[in-house]
C-alpha positions in Angstrom: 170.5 -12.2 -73.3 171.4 -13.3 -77.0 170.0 -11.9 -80.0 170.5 -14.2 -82.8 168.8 -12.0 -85.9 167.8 -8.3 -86.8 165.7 -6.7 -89.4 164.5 -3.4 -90.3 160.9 -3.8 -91.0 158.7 -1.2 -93.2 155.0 -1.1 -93.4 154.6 1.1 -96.6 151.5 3.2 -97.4 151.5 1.3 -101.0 152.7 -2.9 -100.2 152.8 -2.8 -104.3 155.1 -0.1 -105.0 157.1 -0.5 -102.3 157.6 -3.8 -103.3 158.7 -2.7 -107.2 160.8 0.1 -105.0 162.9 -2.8 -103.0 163.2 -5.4 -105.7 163.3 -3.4 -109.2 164.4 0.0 -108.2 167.4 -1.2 -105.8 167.8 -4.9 -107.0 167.6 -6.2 -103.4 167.5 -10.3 -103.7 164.4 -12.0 -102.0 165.7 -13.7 -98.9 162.2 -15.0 -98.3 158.3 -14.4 -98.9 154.9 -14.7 -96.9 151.4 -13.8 -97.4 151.4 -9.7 -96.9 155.3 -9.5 -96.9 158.9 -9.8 -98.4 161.9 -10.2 -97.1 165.3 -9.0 -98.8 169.0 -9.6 -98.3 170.7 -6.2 -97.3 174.2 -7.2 -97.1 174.5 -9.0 -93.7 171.1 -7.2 -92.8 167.3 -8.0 -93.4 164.8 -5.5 -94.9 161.2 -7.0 -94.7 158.1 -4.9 -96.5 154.7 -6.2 -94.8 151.9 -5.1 -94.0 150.1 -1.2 -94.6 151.2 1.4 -92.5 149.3 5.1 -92.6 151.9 7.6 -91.0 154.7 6.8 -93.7 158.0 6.8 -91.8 159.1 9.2 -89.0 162.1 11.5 -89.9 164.5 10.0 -87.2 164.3 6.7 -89.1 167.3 6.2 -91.9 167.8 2.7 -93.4 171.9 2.6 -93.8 173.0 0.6 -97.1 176.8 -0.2 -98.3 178.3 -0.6 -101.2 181.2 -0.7 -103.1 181.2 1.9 -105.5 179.3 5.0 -104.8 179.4 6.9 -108.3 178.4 3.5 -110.3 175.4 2.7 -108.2 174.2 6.6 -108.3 174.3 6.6 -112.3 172.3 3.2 -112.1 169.7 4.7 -109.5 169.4 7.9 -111.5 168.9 5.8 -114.5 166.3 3.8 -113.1 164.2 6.7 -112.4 165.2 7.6 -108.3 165.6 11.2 -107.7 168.8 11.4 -105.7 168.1 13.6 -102.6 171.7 14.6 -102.2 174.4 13.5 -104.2 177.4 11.8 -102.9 180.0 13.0 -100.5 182.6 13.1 -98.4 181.6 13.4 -94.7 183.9 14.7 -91.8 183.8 11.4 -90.5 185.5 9.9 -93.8 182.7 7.6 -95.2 181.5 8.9 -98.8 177.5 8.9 -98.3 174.4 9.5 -100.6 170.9 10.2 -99.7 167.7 8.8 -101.7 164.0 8.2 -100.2 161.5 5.2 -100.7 157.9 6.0 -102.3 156.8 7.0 -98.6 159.8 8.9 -97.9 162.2 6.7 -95.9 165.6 8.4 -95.9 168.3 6.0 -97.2 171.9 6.9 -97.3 174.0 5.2 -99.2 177.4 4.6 -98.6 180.7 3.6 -99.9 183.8 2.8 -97.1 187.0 4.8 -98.9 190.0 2.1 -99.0 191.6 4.5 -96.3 189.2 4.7 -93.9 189.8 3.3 -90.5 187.0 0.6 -90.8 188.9 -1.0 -94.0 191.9 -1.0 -91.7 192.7 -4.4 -89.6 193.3 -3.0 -86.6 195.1 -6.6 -85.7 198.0 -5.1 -87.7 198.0 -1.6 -86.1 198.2 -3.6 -82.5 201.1 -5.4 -83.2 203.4 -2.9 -84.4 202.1 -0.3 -81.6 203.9 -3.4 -79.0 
């Protein structure tokens, strides 16, 4: 088996706001468009809004976003109106994460990868002088 793609896909209560929410409030760029839906560039992920959904999102689902400095994209989102659900910080786990909603209540965290974190590491390096 061979998956070649992946996207998260929403179906918002409101297409319209959700839409402004995507594009406006976080600045996602438009990878593509089709009648009843949008698709965005999320770093090396897909985010597509289509469709009406009625249940808004379940609380297990959490749409993960990176980026490269945490404290200059939260004074941009609180400047563009987003209320921040909890401000940024350092988890146990050593990644430096934020939490904000969508207008139906999708949790988002985002989060920044500290320079010293073992995922900004090349582990390449670490096998070679471990020989």
């Amino acid at each position: 088996m061979e998956f070649l793609r992946s996207r998260i896909i929403v179906r918002p209560r409101d297409p319209e706001r959700s839409l402004r929410f995507y594009r406006d409030t976080l600045g996602l760029a438009i990878y593509r468009e089709f009648p009843g839906g949008t698709v965005f560039l999320a770093g090396n992920g897909l985010v597509e809004v289509s469709g009406t959904g009625s249940a808004g999102p379940g609380p297990d689902v959490v749409l993960w976003l990176q980026v490269r400095d945490l404290a200059a994209t939260a004074s941009e989102l609180t400047e563009r109106g987003v209320d921040i659900v909890r401000e940024p910080r350092r988890e146990p786990w050593g990644l430096v994460e934020m939490w904000i909603a969508d207008p139906d209540g999708l949790r988002i965290v985002i989060v920044e990868i500290p320079a010293d974190h073992p995922l900004r590491v090349d582990q390449r390096s670490i096998e070679k002088t471990e020989k």
